[in-house]
N, C-alpha and C positions, 0 to 999 in steps of 0.2 A: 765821890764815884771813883776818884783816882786810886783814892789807898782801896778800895774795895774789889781792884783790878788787880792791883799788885797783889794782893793778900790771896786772891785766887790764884794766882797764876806762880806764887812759890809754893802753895798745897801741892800743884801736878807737880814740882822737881822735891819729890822724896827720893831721893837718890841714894844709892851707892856707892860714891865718887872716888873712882880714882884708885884701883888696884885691891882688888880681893887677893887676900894672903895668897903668900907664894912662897913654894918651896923647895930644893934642890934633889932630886928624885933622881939617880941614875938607875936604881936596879928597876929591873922587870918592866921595864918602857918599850910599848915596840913604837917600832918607826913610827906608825901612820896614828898615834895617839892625838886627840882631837885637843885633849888638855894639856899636851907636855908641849913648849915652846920652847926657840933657843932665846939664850941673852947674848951680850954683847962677846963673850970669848967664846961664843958658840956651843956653850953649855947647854946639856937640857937642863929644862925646867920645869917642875908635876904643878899646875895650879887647881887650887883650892875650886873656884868658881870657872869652870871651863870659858872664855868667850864665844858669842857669838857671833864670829866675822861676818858670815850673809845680812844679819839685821843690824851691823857696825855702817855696812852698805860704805866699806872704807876707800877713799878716793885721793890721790896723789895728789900735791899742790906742785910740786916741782921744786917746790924749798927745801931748805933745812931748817932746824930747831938747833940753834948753837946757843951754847955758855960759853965764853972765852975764860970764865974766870973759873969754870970748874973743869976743863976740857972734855967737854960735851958737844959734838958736831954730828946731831941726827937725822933722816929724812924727815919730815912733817908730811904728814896725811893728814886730812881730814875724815870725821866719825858720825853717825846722828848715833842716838841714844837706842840701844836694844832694849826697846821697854823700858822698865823704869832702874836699869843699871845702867852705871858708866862705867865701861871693863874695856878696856883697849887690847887690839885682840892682839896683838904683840908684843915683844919686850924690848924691841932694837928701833922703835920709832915713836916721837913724839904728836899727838894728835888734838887736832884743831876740832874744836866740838861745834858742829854746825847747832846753831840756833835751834832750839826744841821748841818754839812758836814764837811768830812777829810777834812784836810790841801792841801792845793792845793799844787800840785807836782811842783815842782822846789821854796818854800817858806820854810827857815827854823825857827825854832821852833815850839810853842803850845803855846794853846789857856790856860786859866786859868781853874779850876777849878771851875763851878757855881752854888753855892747854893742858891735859891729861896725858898722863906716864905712868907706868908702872917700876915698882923699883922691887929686887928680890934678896930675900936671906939667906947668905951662902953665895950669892952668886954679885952678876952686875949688867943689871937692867937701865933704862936711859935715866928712870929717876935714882939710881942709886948714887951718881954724881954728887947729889945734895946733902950727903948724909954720911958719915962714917960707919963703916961696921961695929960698931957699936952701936949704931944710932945715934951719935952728937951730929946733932943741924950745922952743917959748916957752908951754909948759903947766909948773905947776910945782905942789911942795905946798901946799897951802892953797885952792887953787881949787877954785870949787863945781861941782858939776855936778849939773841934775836928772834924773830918769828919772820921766815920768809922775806930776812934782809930789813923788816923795821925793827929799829932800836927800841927795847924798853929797860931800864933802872929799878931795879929789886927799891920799894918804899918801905914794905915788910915783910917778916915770916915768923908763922904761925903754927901754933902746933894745934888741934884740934881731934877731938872725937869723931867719927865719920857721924854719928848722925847729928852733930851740933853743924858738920857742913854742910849735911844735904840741906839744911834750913838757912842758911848763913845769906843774906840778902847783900851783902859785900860780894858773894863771888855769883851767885844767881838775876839776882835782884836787879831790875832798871833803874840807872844813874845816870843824872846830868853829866856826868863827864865820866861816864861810860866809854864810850868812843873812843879815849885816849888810854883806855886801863887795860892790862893782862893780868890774867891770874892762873898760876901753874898749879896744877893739882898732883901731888905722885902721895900714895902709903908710904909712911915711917915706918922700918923695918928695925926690929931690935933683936938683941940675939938671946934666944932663950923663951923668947916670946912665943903666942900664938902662931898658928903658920897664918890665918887669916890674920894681919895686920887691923888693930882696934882704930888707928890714928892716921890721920892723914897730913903731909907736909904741906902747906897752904903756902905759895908767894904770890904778895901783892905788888904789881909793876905799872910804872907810869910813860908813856912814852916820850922817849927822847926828843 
């Protein structure tokens, strides 16, 4: 009954996860465009998949989302799921992905903790930290990462297909030792590439 709970319950997260391509648009933007965003130098930015911050339903924790090791020091807000995409509706904050349903009753453990970012080509969104313009992954084991003041230790990172993640029971999936895991989700962006981003940057983290 147990694997028959979980098996259900990673069908509902077909997901999107974690940054529909994005790409650096200044001409012919007006101001009040619902899809252009700024990044970190206060860039605009035209996105592929516009979000939608009303059913982000996005709520302030009062933290930040720091990398010491990549010099990233972000707000964190928390997100639920707009339907069945994960699209953070900004580019200048890292976000804490409320639980998309309790733990089915009679399955023990938890889900990981999940941080979602976007990161942009041409420009520099909170996940582009992780990653060179080029796209080389320059996040590695051993680096820290906080979430609202607790420590967690990069275990690994992962390059992946978005839809091999929306499936991926390592970052969805309930685990006994859930409770002590993060996992950072931003798009790999490479240059030359799609503007929608194929790949997604996976970190696995264990708490300090």
């Amino acid at each position: 009954m147990r694997r028959v709970l979980r098996i259900a319950f990673v069908a509902m997260l077909l997901l999107t996860v974690a940054g529909a391509g994005l790409y650096v648009w200044d001409q012919h933007l007006r101001p009040d465009s619902v899809s252009a965003l700024r990044d970190l130098d206060g860039r605009r930015v035209q996105l592929d998949l516009p979000p939608d911050a009303e059913a982000a339903a996005v709520e302030p924790t009062g933290g930040r989302f720091v990398a010491p090791d990549h010099g990233l020091d972000v707000p964190l807000m928390t997100m639920r799921l707009a339907g069945t995409v994960l699209n953070p509706p900004t580019l200048t904050e890292a976000f804490l992905v409320r639980d998309p349903a309790p733990v089915p009753d009679g399955v023990a453990g938890a889900r990981p903790r999940i941080v979602a970012m976007h990161a942009v080509n041409g420009g520099r969104a909170a996940g582009n930290a992780f990653a060179e313009p080029s796209g080389a992954v320059v996040v590695a084991p051993g680096d820290r990462l906080y979430v609202d003041g607790d420590l967690y230790v990069v275990d690994s990172v992962e390059v992946m297909r978005k839809e091999v993640a929306e499936r991926d029971q390592a970052i969805w999936g309930v685990r006994d030792d859930g409770a002590s895991r993060l996992v950072v989700l931003t798009c790999l962006q490479r240059p030359g590439g799609p503007t929608r981003a194929p790949d997604n940057l996976v970190l696995h983290a264990s708490r300090a």
